[in-house]
N, CA, C and O atoms as a GROMACS GRO file, in nm:
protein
  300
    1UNK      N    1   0.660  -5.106   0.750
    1UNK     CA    2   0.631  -4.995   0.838
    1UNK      C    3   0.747  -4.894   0.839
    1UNK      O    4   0.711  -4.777   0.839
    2UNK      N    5   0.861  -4.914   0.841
    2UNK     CA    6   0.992  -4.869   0.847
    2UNK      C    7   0.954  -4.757   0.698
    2UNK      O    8   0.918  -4.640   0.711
    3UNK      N    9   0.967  -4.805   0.605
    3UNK     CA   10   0.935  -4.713   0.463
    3UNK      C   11   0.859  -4.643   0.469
    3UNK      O   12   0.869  -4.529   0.422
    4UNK      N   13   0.726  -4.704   0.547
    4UNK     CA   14   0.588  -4.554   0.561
    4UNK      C   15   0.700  -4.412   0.660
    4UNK      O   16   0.712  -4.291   0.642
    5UNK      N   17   0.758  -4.506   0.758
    5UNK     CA   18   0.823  -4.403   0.870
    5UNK      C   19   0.938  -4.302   0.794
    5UNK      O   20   0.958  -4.187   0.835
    6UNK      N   21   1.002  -4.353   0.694
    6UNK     CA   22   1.146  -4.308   0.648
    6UNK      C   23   1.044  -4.156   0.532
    6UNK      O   24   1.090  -4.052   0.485
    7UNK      N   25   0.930  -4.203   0.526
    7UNK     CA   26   0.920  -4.137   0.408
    7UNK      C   27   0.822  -4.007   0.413
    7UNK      O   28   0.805  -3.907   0.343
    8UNK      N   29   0.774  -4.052   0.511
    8UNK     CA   30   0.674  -3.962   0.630
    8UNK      C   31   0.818  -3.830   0.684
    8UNK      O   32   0.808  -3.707   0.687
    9UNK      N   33   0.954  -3.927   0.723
    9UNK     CA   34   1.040  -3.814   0.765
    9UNK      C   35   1.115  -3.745   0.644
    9UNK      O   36   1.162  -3.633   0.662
   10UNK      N   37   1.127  -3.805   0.528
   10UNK     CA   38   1.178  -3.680   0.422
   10UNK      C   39   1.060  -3.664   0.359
   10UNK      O   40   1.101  -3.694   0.247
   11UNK      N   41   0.933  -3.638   0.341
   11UNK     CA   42   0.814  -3.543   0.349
   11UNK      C   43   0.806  -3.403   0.450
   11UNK      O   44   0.754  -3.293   0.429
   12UNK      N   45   0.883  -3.458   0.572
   12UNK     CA   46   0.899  -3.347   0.684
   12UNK      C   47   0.988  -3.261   0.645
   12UNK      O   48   0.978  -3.140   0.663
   13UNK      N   49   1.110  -3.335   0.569
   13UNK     CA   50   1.263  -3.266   0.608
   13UNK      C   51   1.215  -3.155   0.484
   13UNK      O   52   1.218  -3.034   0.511
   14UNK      N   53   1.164  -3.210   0.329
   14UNK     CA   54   1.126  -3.148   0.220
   14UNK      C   55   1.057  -3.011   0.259
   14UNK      O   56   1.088  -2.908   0.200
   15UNK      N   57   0.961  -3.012   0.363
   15UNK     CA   58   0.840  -2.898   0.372
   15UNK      C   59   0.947  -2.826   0.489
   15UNK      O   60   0.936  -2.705   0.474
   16UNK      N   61   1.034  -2.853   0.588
   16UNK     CA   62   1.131  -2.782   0.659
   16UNK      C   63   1.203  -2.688   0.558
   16UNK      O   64   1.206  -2.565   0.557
   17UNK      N   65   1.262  -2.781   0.471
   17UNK     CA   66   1.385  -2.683   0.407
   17UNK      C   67   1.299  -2.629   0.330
   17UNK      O   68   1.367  -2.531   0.298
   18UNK      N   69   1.174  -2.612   0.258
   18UNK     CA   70   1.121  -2.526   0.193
   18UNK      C   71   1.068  -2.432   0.292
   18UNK      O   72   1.037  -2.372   0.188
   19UNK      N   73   1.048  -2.396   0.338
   19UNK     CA   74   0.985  -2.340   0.492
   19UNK      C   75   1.136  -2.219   0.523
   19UNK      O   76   1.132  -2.096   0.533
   20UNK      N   77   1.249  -2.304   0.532
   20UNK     CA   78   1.347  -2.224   0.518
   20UNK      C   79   1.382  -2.181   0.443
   20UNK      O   80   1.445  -2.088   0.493
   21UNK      N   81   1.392  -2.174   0.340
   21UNK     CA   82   1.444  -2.160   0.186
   21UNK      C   83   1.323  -2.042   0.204
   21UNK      O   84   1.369  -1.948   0.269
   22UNK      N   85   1.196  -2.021   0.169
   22UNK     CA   86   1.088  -1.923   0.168
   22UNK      C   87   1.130  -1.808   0.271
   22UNK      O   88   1.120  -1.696   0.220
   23UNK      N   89   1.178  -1.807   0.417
   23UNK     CA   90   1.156  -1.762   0.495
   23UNK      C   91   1.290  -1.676   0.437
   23UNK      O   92   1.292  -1.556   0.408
   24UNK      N   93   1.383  -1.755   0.430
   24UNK     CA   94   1.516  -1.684   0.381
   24UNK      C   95   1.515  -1.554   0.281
   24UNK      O   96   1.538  -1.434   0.287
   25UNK      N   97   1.469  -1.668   0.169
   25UNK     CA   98   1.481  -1.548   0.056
   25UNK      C   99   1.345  -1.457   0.121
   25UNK      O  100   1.408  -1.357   0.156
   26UNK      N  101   1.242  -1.436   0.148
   26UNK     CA  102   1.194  -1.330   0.211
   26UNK      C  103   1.262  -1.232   0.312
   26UNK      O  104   1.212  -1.121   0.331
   27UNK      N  105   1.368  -1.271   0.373
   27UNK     CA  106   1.405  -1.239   0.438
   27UNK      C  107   1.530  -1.096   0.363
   27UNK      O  108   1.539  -0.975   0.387
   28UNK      N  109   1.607  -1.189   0.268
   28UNK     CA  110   1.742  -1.139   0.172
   28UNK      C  111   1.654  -1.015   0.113
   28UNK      O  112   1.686  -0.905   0.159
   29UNK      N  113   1.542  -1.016   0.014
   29UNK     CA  114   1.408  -0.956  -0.075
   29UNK      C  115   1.363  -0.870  -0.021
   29UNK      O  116   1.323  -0.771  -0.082
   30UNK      N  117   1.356  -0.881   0.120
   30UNK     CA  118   1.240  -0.770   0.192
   30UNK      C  119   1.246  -0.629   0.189
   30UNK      O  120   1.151  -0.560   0.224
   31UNK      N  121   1.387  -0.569   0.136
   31UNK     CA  122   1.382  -0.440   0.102
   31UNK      C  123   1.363  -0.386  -0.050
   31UNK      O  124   1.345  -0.275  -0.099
   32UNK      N  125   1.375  -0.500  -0.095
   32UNK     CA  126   1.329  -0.494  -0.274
   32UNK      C  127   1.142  -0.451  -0.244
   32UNK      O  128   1.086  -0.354  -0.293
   33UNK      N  129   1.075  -0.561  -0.149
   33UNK     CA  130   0.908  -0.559  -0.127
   33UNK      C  131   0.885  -0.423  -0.092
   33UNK      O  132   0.826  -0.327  -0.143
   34UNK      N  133   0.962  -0.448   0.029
   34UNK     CA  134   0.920  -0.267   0.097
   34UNK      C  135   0.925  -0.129   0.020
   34UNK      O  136   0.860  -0.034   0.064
   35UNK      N  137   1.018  -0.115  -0.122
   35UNK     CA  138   1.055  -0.051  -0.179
   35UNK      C  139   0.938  -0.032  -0.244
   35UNK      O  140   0.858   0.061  -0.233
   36UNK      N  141   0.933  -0.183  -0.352
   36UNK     CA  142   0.779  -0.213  -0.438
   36UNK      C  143   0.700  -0.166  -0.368
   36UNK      O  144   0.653  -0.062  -0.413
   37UNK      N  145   0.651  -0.207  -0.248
   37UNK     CA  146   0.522  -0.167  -0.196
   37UNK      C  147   0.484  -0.004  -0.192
   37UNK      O  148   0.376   0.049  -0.219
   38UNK      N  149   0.593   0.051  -0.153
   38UNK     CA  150   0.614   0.199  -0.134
   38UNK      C  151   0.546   0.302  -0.251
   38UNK      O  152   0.453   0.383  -0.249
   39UNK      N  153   0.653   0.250  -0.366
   39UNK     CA  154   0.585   0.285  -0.514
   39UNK      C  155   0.453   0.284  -0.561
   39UNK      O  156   0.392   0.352  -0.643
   40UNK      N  157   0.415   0.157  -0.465
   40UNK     CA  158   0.269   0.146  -0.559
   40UNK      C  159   0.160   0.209  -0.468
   40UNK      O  160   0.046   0.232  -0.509
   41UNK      N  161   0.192   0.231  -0.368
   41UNK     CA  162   0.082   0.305  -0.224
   41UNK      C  163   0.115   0.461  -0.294
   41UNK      O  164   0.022   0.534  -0.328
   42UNK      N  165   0.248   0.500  -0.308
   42UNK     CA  166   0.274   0.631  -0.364
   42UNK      C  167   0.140   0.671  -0.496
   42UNK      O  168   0.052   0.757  -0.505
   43UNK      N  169   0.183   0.565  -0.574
   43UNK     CA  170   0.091   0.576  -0.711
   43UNK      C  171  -0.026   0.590  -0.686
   43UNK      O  172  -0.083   0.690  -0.730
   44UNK      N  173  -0.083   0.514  -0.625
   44UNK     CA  174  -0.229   0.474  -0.601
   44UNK      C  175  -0.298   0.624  -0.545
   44UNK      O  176  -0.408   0.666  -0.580
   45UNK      N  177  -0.190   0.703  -0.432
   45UNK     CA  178  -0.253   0.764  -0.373
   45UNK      C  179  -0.239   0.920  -0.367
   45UNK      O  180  -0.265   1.011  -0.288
   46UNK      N  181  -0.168   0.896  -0.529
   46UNK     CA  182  -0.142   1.034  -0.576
   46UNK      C  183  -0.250   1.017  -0.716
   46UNK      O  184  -0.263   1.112  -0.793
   47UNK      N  185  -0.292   0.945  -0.728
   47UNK     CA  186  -0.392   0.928  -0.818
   47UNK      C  187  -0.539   0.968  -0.769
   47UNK      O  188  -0.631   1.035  -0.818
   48UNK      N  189  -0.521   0.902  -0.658
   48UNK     CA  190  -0.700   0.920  -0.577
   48UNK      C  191  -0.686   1.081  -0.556
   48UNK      O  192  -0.786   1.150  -0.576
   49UNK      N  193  -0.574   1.139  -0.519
   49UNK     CA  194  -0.595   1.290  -0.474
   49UNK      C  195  -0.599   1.337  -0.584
   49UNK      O  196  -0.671   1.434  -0.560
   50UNK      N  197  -0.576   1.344  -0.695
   50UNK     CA  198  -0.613   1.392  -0.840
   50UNK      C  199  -0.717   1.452  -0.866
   50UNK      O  200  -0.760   1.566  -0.886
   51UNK      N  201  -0.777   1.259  -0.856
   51UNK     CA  202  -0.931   1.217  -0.889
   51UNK      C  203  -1.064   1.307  -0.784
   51UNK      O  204  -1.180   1.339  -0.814
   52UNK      N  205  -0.990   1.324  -0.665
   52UNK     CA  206  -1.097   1.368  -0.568
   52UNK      C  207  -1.094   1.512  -0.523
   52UNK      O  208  -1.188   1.556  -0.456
   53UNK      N  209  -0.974   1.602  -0.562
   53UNK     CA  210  -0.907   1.725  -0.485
   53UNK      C  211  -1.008   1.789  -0.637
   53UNK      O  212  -1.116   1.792  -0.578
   54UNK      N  213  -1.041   1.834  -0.771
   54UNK     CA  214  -1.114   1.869  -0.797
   54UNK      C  215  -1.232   1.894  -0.761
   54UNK      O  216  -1.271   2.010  -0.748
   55UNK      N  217  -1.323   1.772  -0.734
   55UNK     CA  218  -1.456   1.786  -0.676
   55UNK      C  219  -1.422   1.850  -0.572
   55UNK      O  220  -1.470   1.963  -0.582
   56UNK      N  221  -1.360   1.837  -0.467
   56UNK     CA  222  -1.353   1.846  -0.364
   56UNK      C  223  -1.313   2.019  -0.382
   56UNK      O  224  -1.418   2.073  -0.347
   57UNK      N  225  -1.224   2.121  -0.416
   57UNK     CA  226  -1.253   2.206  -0.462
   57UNK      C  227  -1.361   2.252  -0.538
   57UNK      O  228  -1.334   2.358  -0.596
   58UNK      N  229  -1.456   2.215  -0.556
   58UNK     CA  230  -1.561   2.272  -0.669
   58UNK      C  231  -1.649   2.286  -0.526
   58UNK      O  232  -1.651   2.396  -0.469
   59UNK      N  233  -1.721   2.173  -0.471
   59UNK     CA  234  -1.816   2.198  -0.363
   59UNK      C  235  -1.743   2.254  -0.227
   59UNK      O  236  -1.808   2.238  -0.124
   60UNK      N  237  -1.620   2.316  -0.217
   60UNK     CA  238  -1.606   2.414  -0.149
   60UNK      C  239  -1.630   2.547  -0.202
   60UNK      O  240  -1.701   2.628  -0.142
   61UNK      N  241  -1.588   2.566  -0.284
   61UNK     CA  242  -1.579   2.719  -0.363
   61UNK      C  243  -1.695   2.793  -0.399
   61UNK      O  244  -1.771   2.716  -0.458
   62UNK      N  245  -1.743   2.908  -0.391
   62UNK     CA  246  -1.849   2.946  -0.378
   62UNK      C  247  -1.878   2.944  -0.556
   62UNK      O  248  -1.797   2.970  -0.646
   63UNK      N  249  -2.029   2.902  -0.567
   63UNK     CA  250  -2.085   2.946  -0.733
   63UNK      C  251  -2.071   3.048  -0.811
   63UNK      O  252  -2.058   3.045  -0.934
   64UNK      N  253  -2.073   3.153  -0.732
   64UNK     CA  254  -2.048   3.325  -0.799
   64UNK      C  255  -2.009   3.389  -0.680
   64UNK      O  256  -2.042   3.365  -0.564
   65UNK      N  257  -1.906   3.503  -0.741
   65UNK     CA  258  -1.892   3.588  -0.670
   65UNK      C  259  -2.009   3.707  -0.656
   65UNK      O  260  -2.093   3.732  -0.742
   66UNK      N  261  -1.990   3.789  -0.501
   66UNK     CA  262  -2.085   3.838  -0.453
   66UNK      C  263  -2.083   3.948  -0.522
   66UNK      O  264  -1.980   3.991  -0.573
   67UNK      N  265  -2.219   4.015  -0.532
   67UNK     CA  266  -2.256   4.103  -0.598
   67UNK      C  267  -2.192   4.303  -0.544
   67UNK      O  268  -2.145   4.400  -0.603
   68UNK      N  269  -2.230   4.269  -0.411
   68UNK     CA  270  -2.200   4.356  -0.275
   68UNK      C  271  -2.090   4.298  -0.189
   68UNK      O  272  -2.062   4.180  -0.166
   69UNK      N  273  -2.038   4.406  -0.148
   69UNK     CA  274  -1.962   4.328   0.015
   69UNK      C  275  -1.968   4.456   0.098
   69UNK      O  276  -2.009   4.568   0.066
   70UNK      N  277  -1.912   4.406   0.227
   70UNK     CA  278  -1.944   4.464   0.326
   70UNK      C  279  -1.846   4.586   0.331
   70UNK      O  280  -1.759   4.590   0.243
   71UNK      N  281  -1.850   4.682   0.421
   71UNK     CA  282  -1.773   4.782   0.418
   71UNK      C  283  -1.634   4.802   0.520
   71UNK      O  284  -1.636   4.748   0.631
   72UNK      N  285  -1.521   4.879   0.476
   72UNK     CA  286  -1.411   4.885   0.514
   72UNK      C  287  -1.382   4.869   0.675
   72UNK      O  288  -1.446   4.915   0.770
   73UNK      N  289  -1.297   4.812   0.673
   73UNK     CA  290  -1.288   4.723   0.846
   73UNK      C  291  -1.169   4.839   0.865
   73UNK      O  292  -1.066   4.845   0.799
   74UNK      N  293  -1.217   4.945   0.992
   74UNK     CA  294  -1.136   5.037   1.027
   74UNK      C  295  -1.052   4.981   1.108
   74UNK      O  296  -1.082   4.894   1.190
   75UNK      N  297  -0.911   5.043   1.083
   75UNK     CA  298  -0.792   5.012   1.151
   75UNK      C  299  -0.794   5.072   1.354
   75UNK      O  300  -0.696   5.050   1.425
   0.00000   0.00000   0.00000
């Protein structure tokens, strides 16, 4: 019983110090992530405005210009 108990507690101590060890280096890293992350939200979302600011200009902009217009707006 003693061996199930001893081994049950460095199973614990193993998943602790990995637990710490993870939390750590996430911890040291986290401005390397934040950086990464930054870059790639940048990318992503200078891409979609590319992709969409065309159309998106086309069905604002009128088909032809007008033939007539209206007359001089007195001062």
């Amino acid at each position: 019983m003693q061996k199930v108990i001893n081994l049950l507690a460095v199973i614990s101590f193993v998943g602790v110090a990995g637990i710490y060890a993870g939390g750590t280096t996430l911890f040291l890293n986290k401005d390397i992530y934040i950086e990464n992350a930054k870059n790639k939200l940048t990318e992503v979302i200078g891409e979609t405005i590319v992709e969409v600011l065309p159309t998106a200009l086309d069905a604002e902009l009128p088909q032809s210009l007008p033939q007539t217009t209206g007359g001089a707006i007195p001062f």
